[in-house]
C-alpha positions as CSV (number, residue, x, y, z in Angstrom):
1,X,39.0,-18.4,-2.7
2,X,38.5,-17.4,1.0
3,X,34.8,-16.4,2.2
4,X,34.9,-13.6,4.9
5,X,33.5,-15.3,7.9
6,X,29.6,-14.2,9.1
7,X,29.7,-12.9,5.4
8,X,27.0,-13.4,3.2
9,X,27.6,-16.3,0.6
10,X,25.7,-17.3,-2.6
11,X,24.7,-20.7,-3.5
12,X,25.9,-22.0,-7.2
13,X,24.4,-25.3,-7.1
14,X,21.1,-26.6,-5.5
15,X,21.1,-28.9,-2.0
16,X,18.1,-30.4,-2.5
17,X,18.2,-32.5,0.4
18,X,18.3,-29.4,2.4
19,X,15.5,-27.8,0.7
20,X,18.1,-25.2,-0.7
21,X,18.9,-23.5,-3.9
22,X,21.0,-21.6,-6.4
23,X,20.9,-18.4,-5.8
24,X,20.3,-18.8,-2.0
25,X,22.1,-16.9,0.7
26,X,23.6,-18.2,3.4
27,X,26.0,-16.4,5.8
28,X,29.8,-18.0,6.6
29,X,29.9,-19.5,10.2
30,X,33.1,-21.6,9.5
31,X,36.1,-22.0,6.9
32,X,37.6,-25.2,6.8
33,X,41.1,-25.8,5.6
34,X,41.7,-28.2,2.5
35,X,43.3,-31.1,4.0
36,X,44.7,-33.5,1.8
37,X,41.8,-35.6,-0.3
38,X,39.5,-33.1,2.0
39,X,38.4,-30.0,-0.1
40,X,38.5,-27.1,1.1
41,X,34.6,-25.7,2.6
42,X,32.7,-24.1,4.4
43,X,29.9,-24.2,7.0
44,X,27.0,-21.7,5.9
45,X,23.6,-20.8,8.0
46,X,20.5,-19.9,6.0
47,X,17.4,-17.4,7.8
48,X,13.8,-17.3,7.0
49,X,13.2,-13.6,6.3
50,X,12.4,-13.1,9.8
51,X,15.5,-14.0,11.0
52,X,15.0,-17.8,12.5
53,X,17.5,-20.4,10.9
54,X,16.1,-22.8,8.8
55,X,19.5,-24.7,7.3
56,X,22.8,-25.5,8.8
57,X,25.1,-27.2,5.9
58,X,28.6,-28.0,5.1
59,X,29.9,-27.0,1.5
60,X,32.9,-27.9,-0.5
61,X,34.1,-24.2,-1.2
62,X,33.6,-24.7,-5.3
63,X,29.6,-24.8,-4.0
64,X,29.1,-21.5,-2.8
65,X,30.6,-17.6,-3.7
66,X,30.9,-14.5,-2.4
67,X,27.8,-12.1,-2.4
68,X,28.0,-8.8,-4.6
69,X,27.3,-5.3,-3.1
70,X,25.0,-5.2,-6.3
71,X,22.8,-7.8,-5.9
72,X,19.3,-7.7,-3.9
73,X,17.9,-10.7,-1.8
74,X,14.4,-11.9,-2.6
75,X,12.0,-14.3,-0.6
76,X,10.5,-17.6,-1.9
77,X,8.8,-20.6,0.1
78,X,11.1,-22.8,2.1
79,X,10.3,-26.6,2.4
80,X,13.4,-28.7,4.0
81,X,13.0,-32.1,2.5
């Protein structure tokens, strides 16, 4: 699976030590090759609804997934840990 990059990408797990969660979306700033015992990932940036960034992270690809042209973004509270 290859994420378009500066696409939007969907969270399937929670980073809780980023204050981040399922559902979450984040938006594709790098792709990084699998490289032998190194998965292959990506680096994702997450925005507060008025458009500051609030995360930087690094995921293992199997993490995250592309977002669907049917599905609408919501707010919640964000609280890094």
């Amino acid at each position: 699976m290859s994420l378009e990059l500066y696409g939007r990408a969907v969270l399937i797990e929670d980073l809780p030590g980023e204050g981040l969660r399922a559902g979450d979306v984040g938006v594709v700033v790098e792709h990084y090759e699998a490289r032998g015992e190194i998965p292959e990932g990506y680096e994702l940036e997450f925005f507060s609804a008025r458009g500051e960034t609030v995360a930087g992270v690094s995921v293992p690809a199997i993490a995250v997934r592309a977002a669907d042209s049917h599905e609408l973004l919501t707010v919640r509270r964000f609280r890094a840990s």
